[in-house]
N, C-alpha and C positions, 0 to 999 in steps of 0.2 A: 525044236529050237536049237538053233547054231549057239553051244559055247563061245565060242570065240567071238562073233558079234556081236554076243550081248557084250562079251567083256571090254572090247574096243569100245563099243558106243554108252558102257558106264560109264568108262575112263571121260571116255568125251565131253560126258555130259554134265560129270563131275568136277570136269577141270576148266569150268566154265565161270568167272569172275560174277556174271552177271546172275546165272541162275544160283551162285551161292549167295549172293547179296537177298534174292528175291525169297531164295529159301529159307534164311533167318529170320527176315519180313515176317514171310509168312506163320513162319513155326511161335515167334516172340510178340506178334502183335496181338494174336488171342488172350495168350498166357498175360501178355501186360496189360490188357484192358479189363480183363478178368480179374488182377491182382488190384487195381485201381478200384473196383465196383468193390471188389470184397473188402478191403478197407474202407468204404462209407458205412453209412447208415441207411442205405437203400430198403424200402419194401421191396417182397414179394420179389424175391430170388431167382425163382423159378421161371416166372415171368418174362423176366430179364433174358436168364440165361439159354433159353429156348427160341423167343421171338429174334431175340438180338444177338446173343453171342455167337448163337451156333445157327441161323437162320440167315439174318442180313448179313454179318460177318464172315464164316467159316463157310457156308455153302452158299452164301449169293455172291462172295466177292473173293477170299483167297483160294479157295478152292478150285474155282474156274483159269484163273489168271496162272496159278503156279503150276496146272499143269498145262495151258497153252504154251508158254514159255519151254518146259519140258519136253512136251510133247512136239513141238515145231520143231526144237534140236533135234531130237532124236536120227532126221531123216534130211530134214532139210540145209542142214547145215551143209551136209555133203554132197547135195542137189546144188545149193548154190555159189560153191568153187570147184564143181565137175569132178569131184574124185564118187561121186555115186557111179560114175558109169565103172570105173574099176571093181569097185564092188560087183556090179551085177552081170562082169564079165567073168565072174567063177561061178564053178558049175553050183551053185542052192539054188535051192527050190526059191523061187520068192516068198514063199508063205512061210518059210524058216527062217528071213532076213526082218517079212517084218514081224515077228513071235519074238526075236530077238531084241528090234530095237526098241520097240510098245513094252517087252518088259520092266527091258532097261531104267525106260521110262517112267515107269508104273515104279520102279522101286524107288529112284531118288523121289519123286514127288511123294510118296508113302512117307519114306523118312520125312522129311518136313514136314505134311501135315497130320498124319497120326499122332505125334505126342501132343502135338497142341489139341487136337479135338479130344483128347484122353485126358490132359492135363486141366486146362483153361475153364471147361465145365466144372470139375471140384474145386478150381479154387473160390468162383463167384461161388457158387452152392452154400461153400463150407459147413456141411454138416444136412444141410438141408437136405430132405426127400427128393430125390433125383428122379424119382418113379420110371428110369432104365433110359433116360435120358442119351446118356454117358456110350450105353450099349448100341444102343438104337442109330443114333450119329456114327459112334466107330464104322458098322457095317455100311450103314449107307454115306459116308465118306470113301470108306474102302471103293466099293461100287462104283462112285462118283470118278473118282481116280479114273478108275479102268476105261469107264466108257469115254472123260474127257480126253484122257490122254489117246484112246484110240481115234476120235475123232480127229483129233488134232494131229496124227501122227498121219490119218488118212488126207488130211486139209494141204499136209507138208509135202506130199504126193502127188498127187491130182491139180495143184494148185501152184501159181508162182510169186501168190500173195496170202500166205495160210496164215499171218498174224491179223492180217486186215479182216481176214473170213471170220477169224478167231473170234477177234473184239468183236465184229458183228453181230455173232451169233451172242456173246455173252452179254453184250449191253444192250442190242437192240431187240431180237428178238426175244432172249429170258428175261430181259430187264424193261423196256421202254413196252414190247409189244404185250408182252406176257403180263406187265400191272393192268394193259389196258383190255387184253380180250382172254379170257377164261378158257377158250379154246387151245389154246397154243401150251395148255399144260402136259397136252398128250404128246410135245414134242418139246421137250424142256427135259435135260438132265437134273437142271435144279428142283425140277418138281416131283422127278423119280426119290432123289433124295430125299426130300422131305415128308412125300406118301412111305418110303421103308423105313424112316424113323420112325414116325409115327403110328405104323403097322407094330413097330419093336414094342416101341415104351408104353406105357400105360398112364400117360401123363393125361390131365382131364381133356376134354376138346375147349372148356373154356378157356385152359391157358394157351395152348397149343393144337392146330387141326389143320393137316396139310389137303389141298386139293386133292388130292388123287389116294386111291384103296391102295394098302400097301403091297397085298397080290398083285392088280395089276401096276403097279410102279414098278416091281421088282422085273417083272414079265416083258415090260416096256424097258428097263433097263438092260437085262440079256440082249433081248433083241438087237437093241441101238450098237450093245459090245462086240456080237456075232458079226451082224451088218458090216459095221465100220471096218474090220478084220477082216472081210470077205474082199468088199471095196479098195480095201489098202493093198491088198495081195494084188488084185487085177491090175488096177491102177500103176502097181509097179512094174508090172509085168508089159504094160504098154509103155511106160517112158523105155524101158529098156528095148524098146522095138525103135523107141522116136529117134533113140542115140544111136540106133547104126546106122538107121537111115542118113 
């Protein structure tokens, strides 16, 4: 991995209005609906904080979104006012340009969603048996990151419209397609997710039970990380031929 590009394309990504806006969103919006439920008098906490907090919430909805946003910077920002071709007119490997910007990537979106998925759980809980809840979410959030933000970094690449492909894939196919056909879980980041939580924790299946073995989710989610990383290399390796042409 090039030091230097990653350190340019933190800077970049971090001095972005919009992806700070989105990341406070994302980081405050758990922890405040989480501090909201813990102040009622709600049953069955656990319930709650598995189906809803860390399910609907943190892996069906801010989880995908903050790092599409992320992720499309990364690459594409520089693709679309042509300073990419500068880039890829020094001699790196492309497979070190994109290691660089995917990390980048991978960190800011880390910061913002790791303390919420670490926080926001104990506070609905409060005391309550978490049965590794807490642990289980961490890693396959972690995961999740990696693989969406690779996706997306490869979407910002290959693509002249990676927000459009973005949302597509998060609402129609993990969201619209994915309630409706049972199949499409072997090709859902969101449902990697949820099969390696629930491979982690030890929480009952009545409260919580993800479609998918967490072996194979976790197995399925390398692959989609490798993949995507393979794709993104090649993929840039071809714009940079399309630009001298």
């Amino acid at each position: 991995m090039n030091t230097t590009v990653f350190a340019l394309t933190l800077r970049q990504i971090a001095g972005q209005r919009r992806i700070l806006v989105v990341g406070l969103v994302a980081t405050l919006a758990p922890i405040g609906l989480a501090l909201i439920y813990g102040a009622g008098s709600f049953d069955d906490p656990l319930d709650w904080t598995s189906n809803t907090l860390l399910d609907s919430i943190v892996v069906r909805v801010v989880l995908p979104l903050a790092c599409l946003l992320v992720g499309t910077s990364a690459m594409g920002t520089e693709i679309e006012d042509g300073t990419a071709v500068y880039l890829l007119s020094k001699p790196l490997p492309r497979r070190e340009i994109v290691f660089a910007k995917a990390a980048a990537a991978i960190l800011v979106a880390a910061a913002f969603l790791l303390p919420a998925t670490a926080l926001a759980p104990q506070l609905s809980l409060e005391g309550a048996g978490g049965e590794g809840l807490v642990p289980g979410f961490l890693v396959a959030t972690a995961l999740g990151i990696c693989a969406y933000t690779m996706i997306f970094v490869l979407l910002s690449v290959a693509t002249s419209r990676p927000l459009v492909f973005g949302l597509g894939y998060v609402f129609i196919w993990e969201g619209l397609l994915g309630d409706l056909f049972t199949g499409t879980r072997y090709l859902s980041i969101r449902q990697y997710c949820l099969g390696i939580a629930d491979g982690i924790s030890t929480v009952s299946d009545r409260v919580f039970a993800a479609e998918l073995n967490g072996a194979i989710a976790l197995a399925l989610m390398l692959a989609v990380i490798a993949g995507a990383t393979a794709l993104a290399t090649r993929s840039l390796a071809r714009f940079e031929l399309r630009a001298e042409d």
